[in-house]
C-alpha positions in Angstrom: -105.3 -24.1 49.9 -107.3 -22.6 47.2 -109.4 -25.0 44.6 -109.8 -23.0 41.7 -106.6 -22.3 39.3 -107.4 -18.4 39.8 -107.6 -18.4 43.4 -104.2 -20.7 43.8 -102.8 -17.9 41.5 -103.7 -15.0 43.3 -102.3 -16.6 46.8 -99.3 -18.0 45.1 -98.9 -14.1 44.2 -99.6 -12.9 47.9 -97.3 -15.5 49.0 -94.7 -14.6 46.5 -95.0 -10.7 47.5 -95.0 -11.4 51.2 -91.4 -13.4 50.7 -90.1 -11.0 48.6 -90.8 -8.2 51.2 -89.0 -10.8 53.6 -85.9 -10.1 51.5 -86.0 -6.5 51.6 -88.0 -5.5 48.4 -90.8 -3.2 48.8 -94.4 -3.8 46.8 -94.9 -0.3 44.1 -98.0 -2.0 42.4 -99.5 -5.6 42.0 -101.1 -6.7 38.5 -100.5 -3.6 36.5 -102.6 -3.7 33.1 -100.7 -2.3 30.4 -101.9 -2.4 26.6 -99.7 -5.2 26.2 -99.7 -7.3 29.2 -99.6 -7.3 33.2 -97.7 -7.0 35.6 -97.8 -9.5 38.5 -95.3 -7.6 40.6 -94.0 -4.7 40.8 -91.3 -4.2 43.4 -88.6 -1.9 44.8 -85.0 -3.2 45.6 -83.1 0.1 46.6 -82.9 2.4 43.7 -83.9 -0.6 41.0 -87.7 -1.1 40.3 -88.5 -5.2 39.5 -90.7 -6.1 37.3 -91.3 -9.7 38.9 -93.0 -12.9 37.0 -94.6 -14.9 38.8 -94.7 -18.5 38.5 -96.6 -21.1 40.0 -96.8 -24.9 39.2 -98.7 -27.8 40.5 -96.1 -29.9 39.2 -93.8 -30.1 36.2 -95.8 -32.6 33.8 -95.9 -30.3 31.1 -91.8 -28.6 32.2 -91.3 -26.1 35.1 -92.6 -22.8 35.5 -89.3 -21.4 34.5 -89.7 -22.8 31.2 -93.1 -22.3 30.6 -91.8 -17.9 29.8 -91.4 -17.8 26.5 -90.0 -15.4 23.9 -93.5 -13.8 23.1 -94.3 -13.4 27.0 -90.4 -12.2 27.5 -91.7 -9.3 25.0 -95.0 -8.4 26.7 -93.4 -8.2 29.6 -90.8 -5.8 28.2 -93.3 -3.5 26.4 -95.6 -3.5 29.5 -92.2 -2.8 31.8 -91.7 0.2 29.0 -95.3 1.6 29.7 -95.4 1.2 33.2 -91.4 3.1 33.5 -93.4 6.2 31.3 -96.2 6.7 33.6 -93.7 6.4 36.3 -90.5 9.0 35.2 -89.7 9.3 38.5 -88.2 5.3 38.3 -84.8 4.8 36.2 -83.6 1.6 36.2 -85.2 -1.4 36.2 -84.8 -5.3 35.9 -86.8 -8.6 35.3 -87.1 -11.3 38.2 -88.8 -14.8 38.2 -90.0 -16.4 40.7 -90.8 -19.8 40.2 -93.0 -21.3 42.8 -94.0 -25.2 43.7 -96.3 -26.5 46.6 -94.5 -28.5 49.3 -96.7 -30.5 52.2 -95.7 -29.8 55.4 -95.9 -32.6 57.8 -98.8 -31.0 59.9 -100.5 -31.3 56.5 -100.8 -27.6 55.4 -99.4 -26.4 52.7 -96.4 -24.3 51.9 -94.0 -22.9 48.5 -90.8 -23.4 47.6 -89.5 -20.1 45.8 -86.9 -20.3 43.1 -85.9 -16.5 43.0 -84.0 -15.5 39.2 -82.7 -12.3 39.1 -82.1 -10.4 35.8 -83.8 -13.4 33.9 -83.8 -12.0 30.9 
C-alpha cells in the first residue's frame, strides 16, 4: 500500500475506476482540471456521463468520507461538471456519484477497499 497521502489517493482512484468498470461503467477522462475544480472521474453508464467523487478515508476520526463533501465542494463540482459538459456537446445528461472508500486487511495481510457506491448524491 502506498505511504504518502497522494499516492494512497491516486490508487484509491485506480482502484475505484477499475471497480466501477467492473459494474459496467466505462472511464471518458480521469482528473479533469476545470477553472473551478477537478474531476476525479469521469465515467460512462449507457447514455448518462458520471461525474464521480471520490472518497477515500483511513478511518472516520474526523466523520466519513461521505460527510467530509460539503456545500462549497457540491458547487465546484457542479460548475466544473458544467464546463466539462460544454467542451464535450456531444454528452447530454449527466449525474453525480460518490464513492466512498475505506481500507479493509485481508487475512493474507494485503490490503483491500470497501466501496460505498451513491448514486445521484446530490
Amino acid at each position: 500500500m502506498p505511504q504518502n497521502s497522494r499516492s494512497r489517493g491516486q490508487h484509491a482512484e485506480q482502484a475505484c475506476c477499475e471497480y466501477l468498470k467492473q459494474q459496467g461503467l466505462k472511464l471518458l477522462d480521469k482528473n479533469y482540471q476545470g477553472r473551478r475544480g477537478e474531476l476525479d472521474l469521469v465515467m460512462k453508464d449507457r447514455n448518462t456521463v458520471v461525474f464521480i467523487e471520490v472518497r477515500f478515508r483511513k478511518s472516520n476520526t474526523f466523520g466519513s468520507a461521505l460527510e467530509s463533501i460539503t456545500a462549497s465542494k457540491r458547487e465546484k463540482l457542479r460548475l466544473t461538471a458544467e464546463q466539462y459538459m460544454q467542451q464535450e456537446t456531444r454528452l447530454t445528461n449527466g449525474r453525480f456519484d460518490v464513492v466512498a472508500m475505506s481500507e479493509k486487511s485481508q487475512n493474507n495481510g494485503s490490503e483491500a477497499y470497501t466501496f460505498e457506491w451513491v448514486k445521484n448524491a446530490f
